[in-house]
N, C-alpha and C positions, 0 to 999 in steps of 0.2 A: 868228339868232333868228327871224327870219322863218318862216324854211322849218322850223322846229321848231312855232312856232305851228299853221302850216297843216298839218302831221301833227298835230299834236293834237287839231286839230277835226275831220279827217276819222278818225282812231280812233273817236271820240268818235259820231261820227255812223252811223259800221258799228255800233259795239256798241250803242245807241241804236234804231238803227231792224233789230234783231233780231228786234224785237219782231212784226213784221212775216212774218217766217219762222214765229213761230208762230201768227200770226194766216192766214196759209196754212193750216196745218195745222189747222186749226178750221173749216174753209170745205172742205176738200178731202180731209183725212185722215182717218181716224180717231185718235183720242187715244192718245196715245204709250202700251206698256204700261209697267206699274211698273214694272217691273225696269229698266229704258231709264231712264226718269224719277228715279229712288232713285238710279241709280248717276251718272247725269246730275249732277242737284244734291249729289251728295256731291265729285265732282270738284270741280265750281264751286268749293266752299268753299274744299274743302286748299286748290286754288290760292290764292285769295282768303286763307288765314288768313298762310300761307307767307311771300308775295310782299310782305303789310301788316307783319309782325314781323321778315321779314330783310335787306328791303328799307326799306319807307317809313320805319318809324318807329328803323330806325338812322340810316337816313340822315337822321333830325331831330336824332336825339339828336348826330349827328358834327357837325351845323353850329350846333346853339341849345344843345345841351346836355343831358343826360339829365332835369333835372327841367323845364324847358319844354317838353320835346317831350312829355314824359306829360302836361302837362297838357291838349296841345292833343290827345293822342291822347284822354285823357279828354272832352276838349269833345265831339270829333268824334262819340262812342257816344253822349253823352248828349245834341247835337241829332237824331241818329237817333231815339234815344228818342222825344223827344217830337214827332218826324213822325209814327212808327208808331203813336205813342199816340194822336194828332190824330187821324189820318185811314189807320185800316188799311189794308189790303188783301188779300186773297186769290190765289193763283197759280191754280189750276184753278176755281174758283168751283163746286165739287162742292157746295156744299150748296143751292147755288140752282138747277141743277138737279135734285137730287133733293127735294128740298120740295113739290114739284107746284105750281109758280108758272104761273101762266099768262103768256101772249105781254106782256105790259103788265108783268107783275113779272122775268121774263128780261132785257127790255131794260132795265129799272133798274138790274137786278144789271148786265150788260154795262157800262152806262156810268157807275157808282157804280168800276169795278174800274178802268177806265180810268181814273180821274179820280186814284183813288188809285195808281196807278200814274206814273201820269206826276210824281204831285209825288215819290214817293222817286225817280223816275227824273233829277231835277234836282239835287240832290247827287253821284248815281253821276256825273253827265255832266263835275262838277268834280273829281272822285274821278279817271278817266281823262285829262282836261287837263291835273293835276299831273304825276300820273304820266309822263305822255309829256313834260312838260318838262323833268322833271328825265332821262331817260333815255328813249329811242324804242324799247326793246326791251321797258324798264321796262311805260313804258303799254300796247306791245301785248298784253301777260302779261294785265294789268288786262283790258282791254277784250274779250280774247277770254274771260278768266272770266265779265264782266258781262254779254256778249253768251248766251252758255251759259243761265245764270237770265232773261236777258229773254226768250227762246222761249214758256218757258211764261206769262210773263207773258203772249204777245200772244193765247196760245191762251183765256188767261181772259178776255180779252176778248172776242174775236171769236166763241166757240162761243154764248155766249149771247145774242148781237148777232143772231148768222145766224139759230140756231131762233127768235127773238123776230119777226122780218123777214122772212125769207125772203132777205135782199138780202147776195148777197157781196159786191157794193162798199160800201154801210154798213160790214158787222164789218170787212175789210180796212181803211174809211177809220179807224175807232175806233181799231184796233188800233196805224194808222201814226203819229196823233197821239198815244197813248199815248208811243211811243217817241221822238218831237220833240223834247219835253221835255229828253232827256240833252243832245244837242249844244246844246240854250237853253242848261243847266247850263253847257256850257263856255264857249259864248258870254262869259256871263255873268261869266265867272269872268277870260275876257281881256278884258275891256273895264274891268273894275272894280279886280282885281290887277293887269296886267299893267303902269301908269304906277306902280306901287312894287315891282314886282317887284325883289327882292334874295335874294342867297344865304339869309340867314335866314328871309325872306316866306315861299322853298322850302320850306326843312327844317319851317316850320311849319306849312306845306300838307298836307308829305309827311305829317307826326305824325297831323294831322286825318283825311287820309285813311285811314290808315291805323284810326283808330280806327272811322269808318262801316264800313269793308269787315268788320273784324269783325263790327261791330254786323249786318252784312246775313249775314255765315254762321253764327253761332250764332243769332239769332235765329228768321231766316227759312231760309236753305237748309239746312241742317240737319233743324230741325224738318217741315220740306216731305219733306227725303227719310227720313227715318224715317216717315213717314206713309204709306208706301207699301207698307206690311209686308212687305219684303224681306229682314227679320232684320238678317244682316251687309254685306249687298249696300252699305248709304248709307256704313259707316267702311272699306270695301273699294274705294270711289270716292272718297273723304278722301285715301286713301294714295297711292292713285295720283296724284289731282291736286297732291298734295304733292310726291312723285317726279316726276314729269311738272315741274313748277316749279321744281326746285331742280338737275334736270337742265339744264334750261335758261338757268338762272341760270350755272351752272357754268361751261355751254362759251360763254359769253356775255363771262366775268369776263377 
């Protein structure tokens, strides 16, 4: 159990401070183009949709039951909810730089996106902890979808940090404490679950997660990669990350 714990949290904390990688790229690169970015976040999902319906939330329903594990899957979308509704967020924070903000309204945007970021990024971080508890293959599925989407999170932080600053270690530090947050999440999640942890606690975990993950590809990866007007490029990165997932599951089973 140990040594499962401790993959957990370091899953947890690569896919977490991903964020990072794209707070790089916002300091160094230029912005990913669409086509990269649409087929990108449509990956993410499939996986993400896949791995939450064939995986998490059966394997709720095989240990609580089919009507308690939808409810916890339902729970799971409908705390989403009301994160996203609380306190948005934005993945490239395109509209604040094109508004013609000046240096004082840039770094607001930077550190308002960060702020909202980090807190969805504290559910993902217990989203990945299950995951890899219940299964170390399982999690790393998870965490490499989650890792995927937080890139561009770290890029909406950091581009508008740097043009605000001038300072690549400011948007780099924004961007790393943005993705903190995840492995808090798992922290969090072992210190609090882990002295009741039982087969059922699992499967209830699993159902909830399962229900975020959706919550985070239809809502957001999705609607992110159709925004990139690449027509069929985003349900052409759905499929693949689907295939990609279910291939893996396979030779896995």
């Amino acid at each position: 159990m140990a040594g499962n714990i401790a993959v957990s949290l370091a899953l947890t904390a690569v896919a977490g401070l991903s964020t990072t990688i794209g707070g790089l790229l916002g300091i160094f690169v230029k912005k990913p183009g669409p086509r990269f970015m649409a087929l990108t976040m449509g990956f993410a999902g499939g996986v993400m949709i896949l791995v939450s319906f064939v995986e998490l939330l059966q394997g709720g329903i095989e240990t609580v039951g089919f009507g308690p594990a939808h409810l916890a899957f339902f729970a799971g979308m409908l705390g989403m909810f009301f994160i996203d509704f609380l306190i948005p967020h934005e993945y490239m924070a395109e509209r604040h730089r094109t508004e013609g903000a000046g240096q004082e309204g840039l770094l607001k945007a930077g550190l308002l996106v960060a702020l909202g970021i980090g807190i969805h990024n504290f559910p993902e971080g217990m989203a990945t902890f299950a995951g890899a508890m219940q299964d170390v293959s399982l999690g790393v599925a998870i965490a490499g979808a989650i890792a995927l989407h937080n890139i561009p999170e770290g890029l909406a932080v950091s581009a508008p940090v740097y043009a605000a600053t001038g300072s690549r270690s400011k948007a780099f530090l924004w961007s790393f404490l943005a993705g903190v947050a995840e492995p808090a999440g798992a922290a969090v999640a072992a210190l609090v679950l882990l002295p009741f942890l039982s087969e059922a606690v699992l499967g209830l975990m699993l159902a909830v997660v399962a229900g975020i993950m959706v919550f985070i590809s239809l809502d957001e990866l999705m609607p992110v990669a159709r925004s990139f007007g690449q027509e069929h490029l985003s349900i052409v990165g759905v499929g693949l990350g689907m295939a990609v997932m279910a291939a893996s599951l396979w030779m896995l089973k």
